[in-house]
VMD Tcl script that draws the C-alpha trace (Angstrom):
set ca {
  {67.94 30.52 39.80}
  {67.10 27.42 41.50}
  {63.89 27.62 41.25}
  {63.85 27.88 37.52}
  {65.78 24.64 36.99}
  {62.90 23.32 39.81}
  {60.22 24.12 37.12}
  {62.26 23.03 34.63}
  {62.81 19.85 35.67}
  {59.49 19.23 37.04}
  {58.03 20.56 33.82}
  {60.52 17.61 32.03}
  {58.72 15.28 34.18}
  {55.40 15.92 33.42}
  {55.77 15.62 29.87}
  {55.55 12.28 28.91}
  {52.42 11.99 31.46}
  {50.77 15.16 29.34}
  {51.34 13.35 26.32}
  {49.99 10.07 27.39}
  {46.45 11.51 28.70}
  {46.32 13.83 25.57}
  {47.03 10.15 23.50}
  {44.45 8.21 25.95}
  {42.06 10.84 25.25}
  {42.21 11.04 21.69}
  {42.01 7.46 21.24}
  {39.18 7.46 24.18}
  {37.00 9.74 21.39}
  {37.99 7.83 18.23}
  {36.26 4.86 20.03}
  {32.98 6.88 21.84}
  {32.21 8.34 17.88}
  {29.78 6.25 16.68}
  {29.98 4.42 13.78}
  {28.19 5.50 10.44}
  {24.50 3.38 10.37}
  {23.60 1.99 6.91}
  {19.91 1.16 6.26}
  {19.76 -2.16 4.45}
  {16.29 -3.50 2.90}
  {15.68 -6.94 2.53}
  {12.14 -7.59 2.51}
  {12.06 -10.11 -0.66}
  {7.88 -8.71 -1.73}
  {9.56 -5.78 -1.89}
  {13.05 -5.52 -3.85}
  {12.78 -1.64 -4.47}
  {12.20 -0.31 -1.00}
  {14.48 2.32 -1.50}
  {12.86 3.73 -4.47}
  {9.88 2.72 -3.09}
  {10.35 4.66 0.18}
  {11.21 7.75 -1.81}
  {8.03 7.68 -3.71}
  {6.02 7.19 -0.51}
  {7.73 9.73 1.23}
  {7.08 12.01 -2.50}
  {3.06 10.40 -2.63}
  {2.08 10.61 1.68}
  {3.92 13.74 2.76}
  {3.71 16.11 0.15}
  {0.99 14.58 -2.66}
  {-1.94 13.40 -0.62}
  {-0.88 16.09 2.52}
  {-1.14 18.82 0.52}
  {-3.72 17.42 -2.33}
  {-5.75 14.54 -2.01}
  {-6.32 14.82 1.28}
  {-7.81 18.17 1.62}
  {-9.76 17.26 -1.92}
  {-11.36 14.48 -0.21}
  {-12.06 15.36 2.83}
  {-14.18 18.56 0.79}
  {-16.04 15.40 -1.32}
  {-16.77 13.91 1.96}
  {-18.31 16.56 3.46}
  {-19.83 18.51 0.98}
  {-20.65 16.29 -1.57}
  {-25.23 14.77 -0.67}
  {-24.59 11.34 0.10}
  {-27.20 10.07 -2.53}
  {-24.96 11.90 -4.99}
  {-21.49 9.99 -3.72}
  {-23.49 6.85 -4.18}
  {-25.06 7.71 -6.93}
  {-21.34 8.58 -8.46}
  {-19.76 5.38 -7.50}
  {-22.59 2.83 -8.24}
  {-22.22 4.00 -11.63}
  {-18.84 3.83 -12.25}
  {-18.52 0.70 -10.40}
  {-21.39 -0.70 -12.99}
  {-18.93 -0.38 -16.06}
  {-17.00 -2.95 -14.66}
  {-18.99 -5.53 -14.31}
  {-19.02 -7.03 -17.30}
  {-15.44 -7.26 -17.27}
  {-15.95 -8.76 -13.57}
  {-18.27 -11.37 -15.55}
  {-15.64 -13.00 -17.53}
  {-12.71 -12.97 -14.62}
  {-15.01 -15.14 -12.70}
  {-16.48 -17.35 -15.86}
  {-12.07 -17.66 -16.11}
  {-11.71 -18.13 -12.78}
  {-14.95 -21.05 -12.83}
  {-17.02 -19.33 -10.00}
  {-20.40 -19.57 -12.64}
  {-22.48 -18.16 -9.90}
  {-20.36 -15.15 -9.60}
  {-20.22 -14.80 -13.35}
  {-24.04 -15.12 -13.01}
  {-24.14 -12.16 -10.44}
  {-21.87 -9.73 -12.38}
  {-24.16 -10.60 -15.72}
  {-27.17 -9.48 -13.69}
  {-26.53 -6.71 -11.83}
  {-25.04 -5.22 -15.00}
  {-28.55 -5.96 -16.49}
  {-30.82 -5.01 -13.47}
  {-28.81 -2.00 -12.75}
  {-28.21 -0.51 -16.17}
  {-32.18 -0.43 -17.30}
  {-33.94 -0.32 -13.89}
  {-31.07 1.51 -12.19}
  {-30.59 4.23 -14.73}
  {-27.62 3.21 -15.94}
  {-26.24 1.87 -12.74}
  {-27.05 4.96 -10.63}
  {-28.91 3.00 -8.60}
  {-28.05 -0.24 -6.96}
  {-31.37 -2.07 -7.32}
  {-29.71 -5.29 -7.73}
  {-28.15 -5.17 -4.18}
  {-31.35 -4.48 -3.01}
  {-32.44 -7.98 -4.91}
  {-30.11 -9.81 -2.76}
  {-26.97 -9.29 -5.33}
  {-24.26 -8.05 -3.56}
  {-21.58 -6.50 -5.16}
  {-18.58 -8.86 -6.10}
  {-15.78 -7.49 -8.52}
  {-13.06 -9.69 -9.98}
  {-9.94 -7.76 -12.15}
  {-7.82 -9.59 -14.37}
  {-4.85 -9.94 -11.79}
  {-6.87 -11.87 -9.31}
  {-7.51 -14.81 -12.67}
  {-3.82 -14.44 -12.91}
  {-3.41 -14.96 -8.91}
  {-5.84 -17.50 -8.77}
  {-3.48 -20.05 -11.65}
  {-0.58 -19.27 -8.94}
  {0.74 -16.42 -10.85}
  {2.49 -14.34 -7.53}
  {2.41 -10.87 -6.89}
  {5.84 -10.41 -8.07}
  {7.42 -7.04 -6.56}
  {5.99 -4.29 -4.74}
  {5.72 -1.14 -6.02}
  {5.03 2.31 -4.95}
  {4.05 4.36 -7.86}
  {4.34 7.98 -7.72}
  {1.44 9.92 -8.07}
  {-1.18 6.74 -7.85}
  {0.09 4.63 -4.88}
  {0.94 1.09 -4.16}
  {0.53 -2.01 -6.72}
  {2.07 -5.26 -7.34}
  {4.19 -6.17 -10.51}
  {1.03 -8.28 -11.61}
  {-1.82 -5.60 -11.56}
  {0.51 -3.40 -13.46}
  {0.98 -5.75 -15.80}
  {-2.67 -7.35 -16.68}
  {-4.86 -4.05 -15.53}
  {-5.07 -3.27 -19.25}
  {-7.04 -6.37 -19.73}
  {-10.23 -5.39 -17.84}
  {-10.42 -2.58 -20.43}
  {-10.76 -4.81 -23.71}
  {-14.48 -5.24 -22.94}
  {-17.60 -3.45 -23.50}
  {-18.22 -0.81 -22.13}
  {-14.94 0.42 -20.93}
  {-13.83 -0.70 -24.41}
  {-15.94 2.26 -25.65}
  {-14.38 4.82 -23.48}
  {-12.12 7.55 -24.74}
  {-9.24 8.31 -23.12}
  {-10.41 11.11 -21.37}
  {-13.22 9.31 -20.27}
  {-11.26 6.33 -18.69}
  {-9.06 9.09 -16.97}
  {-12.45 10.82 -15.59}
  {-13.70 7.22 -14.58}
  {-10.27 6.50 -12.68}
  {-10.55 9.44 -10.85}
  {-13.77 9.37 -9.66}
  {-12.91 6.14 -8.71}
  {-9.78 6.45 -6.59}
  {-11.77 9.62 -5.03}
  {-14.29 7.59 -3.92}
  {-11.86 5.43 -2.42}
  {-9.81 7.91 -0.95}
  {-12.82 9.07 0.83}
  {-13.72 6.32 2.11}
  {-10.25 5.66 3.98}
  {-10.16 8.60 5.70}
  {-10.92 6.99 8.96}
  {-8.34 4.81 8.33}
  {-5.82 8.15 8.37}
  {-4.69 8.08 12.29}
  {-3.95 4.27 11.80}
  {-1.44 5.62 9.20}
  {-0.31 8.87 10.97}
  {0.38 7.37 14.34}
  {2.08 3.78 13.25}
  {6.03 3.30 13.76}
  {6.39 2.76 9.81}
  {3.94 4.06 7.91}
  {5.36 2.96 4.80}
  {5.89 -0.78 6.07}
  {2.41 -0.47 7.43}
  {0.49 0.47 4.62}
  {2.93 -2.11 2.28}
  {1.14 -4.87 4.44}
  {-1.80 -3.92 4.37}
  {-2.08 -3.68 0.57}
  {-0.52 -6.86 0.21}
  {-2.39 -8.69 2.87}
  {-5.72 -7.25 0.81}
  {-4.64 -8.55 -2.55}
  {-3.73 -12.41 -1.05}
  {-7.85 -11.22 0.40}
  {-9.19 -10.43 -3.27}
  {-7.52 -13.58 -4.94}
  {-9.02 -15.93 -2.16}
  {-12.13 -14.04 -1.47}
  {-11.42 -13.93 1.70}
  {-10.70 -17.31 2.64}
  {-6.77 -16.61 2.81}
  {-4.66 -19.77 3.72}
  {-2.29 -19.62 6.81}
  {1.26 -20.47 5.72}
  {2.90 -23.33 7.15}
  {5.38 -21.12 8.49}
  {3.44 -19.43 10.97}
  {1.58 -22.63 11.67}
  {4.72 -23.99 13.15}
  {5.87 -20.64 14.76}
  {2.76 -20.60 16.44}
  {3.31 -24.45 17.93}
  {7.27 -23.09 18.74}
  {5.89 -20.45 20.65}
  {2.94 -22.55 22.81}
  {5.59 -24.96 23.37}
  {7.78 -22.58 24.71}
  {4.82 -21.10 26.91}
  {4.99 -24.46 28.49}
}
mol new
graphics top color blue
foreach p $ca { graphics top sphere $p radius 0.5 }
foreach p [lrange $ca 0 end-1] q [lrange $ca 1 end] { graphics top cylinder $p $q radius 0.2 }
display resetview
């Protein structure tokens, strides 16, 4: 009988200590749960990242896996490269005119003076612009688009964009590309035509970056990646090539050799 008050007691004792470690503990696992993350964007060139990200996500792992990939690569390697050349001299050739008057807007005359002549050379001698005989004249190819007059006034990219189905553009292309098409001879083509022409166009182009595709598969971000690269190449185009360093990373760059010291 004494023995069960004994356990009794004790057991009365222990209590409060019980409930303490069971209170310690639960309030020992509210704290070690983490918290919930929230992904923020707040790159400024590009205000719809998350839209953006989706459509990449839609465009890179499902669209061009699964599609333009695999159709490329087969153009790559079993298309004569004569033919592939043949292909995209000509449809690059339709744009030259249009390429004539960017750079007559833009005042580079001897530019203007190129795109006027390779159209000529290339359209009679080159059979239609199948064949590049103006490059091998010593007139190398130089095509300016209606966005890169606008970029030249100081007219900014405005946002990024990741279209779904066609890829990455800025806010101005979308809005002036239709321009390049008011004059001959892309003026002349039916719609069908100017949807043929864009394709071969962007296959050409596809093909042509597939070496680039392990840069893409093995980088951290692809998407954040391939957003600076496009946007690094149109600041390129507008400046043909001659891109000028911002101030910014002028003085980053003396922070940082100062530091170093």
């Amino acid at each position: 009988m004494k023995l069960k008050w004994m356990g009794l007691s004790l057991g009365l004792m222990l209590l409060p200590k019980v409930q303490s470690a069971e209170v310690y503990l639960s309030d020992t696992i509210q704290q070690e749960t983490p918290a919930k993350v929230q992904i923020t964007y707040d790159d400024p060139r590009d205000p719809f990242e998350g839209f953006n990200r989706a459509m990449w996500d839609f465009n890179y792992l499902y669209l061009d896996r699964y599609l333009y990939r695999p159709v490329a690569h087969g153009y790559n390697d079993y298309i004569p490269t004569p033919a592939k050349t043949g292909i995209n001299n000509f449809v690059q050739n339709l744009e030259e005119p249009s390429s004539l008057v960017n750079n007559v807007l833009q005042g580079k005359w001897g530019w203007a003076a190129n795109a006027g002549g390779r159209f000529t050379i290339n359209t009679t001698v080159g059979l239609l612009g199948v064949i590049d005989v103006a490059d091998m004249m010593g007139m190398s190819r130089k095509q300016d688009e209606f966005n890169e007059v606008l970029g030249y006034y100081g007219v900014p990219n405005g946002p990024y964009f990741m279209a779904p189905f066609a890829g990455p553009y800025v806010v101005r292309e979308l809005a002036s590309d239709w321009v390049d098409g008011l004059y001959f001879p892309l003026s002349e083509l039916t719609m069908w035509q100017t949807i043929v022409k864009w394709g071969l166009k962007n296959l050409h182009s596809r093909a042509s970056a597939i070496d680039q595709e392990r840069l893409v598969d093995n980088a951290l971000d692809p998407y954040a990646f391939v957003k600076d690269a496009y946007l690094q190449h149109m600041d390129y185009k507008v400046y043909d090539g001659n891109v000028p360093q911002k101030q910014d990373d002028d003085e980053l760059l003396e922070q940082y050799m100062q530091e170093l010291e």
